[in-house]
N, C-alpha and C positions, 0 to 999 in steps of 0.2 A: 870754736871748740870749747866744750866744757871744762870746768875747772876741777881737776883732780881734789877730792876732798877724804879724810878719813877722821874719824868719830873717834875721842876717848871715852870711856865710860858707857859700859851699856848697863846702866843699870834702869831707872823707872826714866827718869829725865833722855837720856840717850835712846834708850828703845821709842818711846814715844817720837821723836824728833826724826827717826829714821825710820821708822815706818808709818809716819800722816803727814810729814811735811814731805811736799815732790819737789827736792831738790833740783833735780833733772828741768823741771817747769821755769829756774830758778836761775839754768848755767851752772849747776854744779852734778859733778858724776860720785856718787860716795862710793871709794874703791875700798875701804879698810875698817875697822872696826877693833877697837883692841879694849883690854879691860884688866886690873890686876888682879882681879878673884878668879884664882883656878879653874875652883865650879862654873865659871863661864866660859873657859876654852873650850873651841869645838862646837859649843852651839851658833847657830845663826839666828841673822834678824836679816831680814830682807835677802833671802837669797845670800848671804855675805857670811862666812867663820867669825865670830868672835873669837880672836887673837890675844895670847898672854902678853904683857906689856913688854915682855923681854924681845919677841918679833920685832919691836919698833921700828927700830936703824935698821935692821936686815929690808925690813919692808922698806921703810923709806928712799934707802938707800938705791933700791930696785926700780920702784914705783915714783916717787919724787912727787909729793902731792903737792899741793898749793896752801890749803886750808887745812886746818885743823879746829874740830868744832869741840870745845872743852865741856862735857858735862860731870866735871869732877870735882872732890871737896875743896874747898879753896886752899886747904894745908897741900894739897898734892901739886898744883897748878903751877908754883914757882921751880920746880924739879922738870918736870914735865913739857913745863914753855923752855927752858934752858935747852933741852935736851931738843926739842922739834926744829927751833930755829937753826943750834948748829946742822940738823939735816935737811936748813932750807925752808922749812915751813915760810910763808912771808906773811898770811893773813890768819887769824885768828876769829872763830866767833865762839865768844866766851858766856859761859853759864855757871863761871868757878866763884863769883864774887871777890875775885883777886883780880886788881887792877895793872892789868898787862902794859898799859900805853903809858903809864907812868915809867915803869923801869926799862921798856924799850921801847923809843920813841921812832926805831927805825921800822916798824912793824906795824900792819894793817890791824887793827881789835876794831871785833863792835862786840861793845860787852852790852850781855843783857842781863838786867838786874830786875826781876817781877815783882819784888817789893818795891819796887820803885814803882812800876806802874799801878799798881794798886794803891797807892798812895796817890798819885795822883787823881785818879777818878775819884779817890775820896776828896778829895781837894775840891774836884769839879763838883761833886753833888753836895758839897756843903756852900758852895759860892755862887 
């Protein structure tokens, strides 16, 4: 069975990530989508509402995802991960540049940091 997933942040980063990457291909079903700018309630992105962040817990609570994929500011991330995990979240795949698996060690993260990888190939093409 696929793993229940829903998305914070549909902004450039989020949109992108839910609609080119095929979760589904991957074991994951993305059932939710939430955002705190207004102006995004009611639209979709892949067939899916973009939801106010205040839906969270109602949703979660309903729905019970697994994942939660964080495209949001790193300042918002430590609010945000507190809030998920008391509704269960267990795994994270993070894009907030806030270091999740440091302050909760009981909790799946794979954080991805794109400056990082791009430092690295510079690395490679200069060695």
């Amino acid at each position: 069975t696929p793993r229940k997933a829903i998305l914070i942040g549909a902004g450039y980063m989020g949109r992108a990530l839910s609609m080119h990457f095929d979760m589904a291909e991957k074991g994951f079903n993305l059932i939710g989508i939430f955002d705190k700018k207004p102006s995004l309630s009611g639209q979709t992105i892949c067939n899916l509402p973009i939801h106010s962040m205040e839906r969270l817990d109602e949703f979660c609570r309903e729905n019970k995802p697994d994942i939660a994929i964080l495209c949001i500011p790193k300042e918002s991330a430590h609010d945000v991960t507190e809030t998920l995990i008391q509704l269960g979240v267990k795994g994270f795949w993070n894009f907030s540049h806030y270091d999740l698996a440091l302050k909760y060690p009981d909790i799946q993260v794979e954080n991805v940091h794109f400056g990082d990888s791009l430092m690295t190939l510079s690395y490679r093409l200069n060695n």
